[in-house]
Backbone as a ProteinNet text record, in pm:
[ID]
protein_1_A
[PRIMARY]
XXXXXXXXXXXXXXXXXXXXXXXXXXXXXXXXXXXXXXXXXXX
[TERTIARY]
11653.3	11543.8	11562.7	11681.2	11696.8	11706.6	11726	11754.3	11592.8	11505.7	11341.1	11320	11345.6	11254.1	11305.3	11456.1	11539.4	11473.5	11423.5	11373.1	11187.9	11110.9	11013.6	11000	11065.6	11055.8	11105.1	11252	11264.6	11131.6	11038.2	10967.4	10854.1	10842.1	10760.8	10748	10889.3	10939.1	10905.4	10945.9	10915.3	10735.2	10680.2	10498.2	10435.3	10528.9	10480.9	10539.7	10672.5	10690.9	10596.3	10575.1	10464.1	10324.9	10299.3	10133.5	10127.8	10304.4	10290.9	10304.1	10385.6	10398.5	10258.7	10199	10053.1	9903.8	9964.2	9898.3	9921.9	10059.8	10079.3	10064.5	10013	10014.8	9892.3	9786.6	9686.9	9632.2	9666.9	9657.6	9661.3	9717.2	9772.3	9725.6	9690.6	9568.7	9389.2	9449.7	9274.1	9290.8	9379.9	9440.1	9403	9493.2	9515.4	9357.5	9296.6	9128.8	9055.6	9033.7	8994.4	9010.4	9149.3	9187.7	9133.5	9171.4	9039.6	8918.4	8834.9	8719.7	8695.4	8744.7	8767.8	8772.6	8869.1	8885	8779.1	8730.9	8600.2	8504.9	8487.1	8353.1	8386	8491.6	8531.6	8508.8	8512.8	8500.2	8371.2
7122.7	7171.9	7322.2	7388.3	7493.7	7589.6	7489.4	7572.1	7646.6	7527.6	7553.1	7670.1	7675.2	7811.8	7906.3	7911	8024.6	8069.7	8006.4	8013.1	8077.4	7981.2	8062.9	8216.8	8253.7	8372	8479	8399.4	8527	8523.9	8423.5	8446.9	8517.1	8523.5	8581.7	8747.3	8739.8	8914	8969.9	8897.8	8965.3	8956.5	8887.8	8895.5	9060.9	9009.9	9131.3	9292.2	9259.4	9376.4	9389.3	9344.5	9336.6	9380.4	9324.9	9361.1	9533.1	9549.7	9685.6	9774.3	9730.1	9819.9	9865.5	9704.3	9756.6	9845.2	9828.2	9937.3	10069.1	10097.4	10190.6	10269	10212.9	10251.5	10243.1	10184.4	10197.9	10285.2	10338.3	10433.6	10559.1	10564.8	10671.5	10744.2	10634.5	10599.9	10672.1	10567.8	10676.4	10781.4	10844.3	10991.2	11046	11053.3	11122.1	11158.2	11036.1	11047.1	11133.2	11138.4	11169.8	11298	11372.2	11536	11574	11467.2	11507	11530.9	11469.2	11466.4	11599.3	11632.2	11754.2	11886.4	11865.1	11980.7	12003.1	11901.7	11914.4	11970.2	11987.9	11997.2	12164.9	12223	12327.4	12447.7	12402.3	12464.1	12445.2
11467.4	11551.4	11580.7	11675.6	11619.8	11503.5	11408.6	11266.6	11230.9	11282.3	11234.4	11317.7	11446.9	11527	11539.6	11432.7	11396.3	11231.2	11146.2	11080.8	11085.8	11159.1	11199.2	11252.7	11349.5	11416.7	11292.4	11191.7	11079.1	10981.2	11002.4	10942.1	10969.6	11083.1	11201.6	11184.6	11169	11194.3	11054.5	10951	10804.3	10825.1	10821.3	10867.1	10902.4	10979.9	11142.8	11076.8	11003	10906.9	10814.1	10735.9	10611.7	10640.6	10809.5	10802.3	10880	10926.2	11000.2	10832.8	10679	10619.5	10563.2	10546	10488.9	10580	10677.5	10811.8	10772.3	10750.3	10771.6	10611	10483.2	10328	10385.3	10409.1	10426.8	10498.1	10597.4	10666.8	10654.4	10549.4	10469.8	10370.4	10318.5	10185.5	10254.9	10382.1	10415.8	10489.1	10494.3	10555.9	10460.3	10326.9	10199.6	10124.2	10161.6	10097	10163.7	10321.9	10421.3	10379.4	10391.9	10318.6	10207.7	10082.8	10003.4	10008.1	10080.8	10088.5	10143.5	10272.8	10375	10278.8	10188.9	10095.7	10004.9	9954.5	9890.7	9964.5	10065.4	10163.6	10200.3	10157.3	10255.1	10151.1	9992.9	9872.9	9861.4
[MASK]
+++++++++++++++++++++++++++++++++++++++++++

């Protein structure tokens, strides 16, 4: 029984990592575009 909600929560935490890495590539992604676009507009 402990083994399971020692198991969940590591699974919990890798999740919660994964949806903060893809937040944060994504985020990035529409930063990086965003500048492009910006630079286009300025030329």
């Amino acid at each position: 029984m402990r083994q399971l909600t020692k198991t969940k929560s590591l699974i919990n935490k890798f999740m919660l990592k994964r949806s903060l890495l893809t937040l944060v590539c994504f985020r990035k992604r529409l930063y990086m575009h965003n500048r492009t676009v910006l630079d286009k507009h300025k030329y």
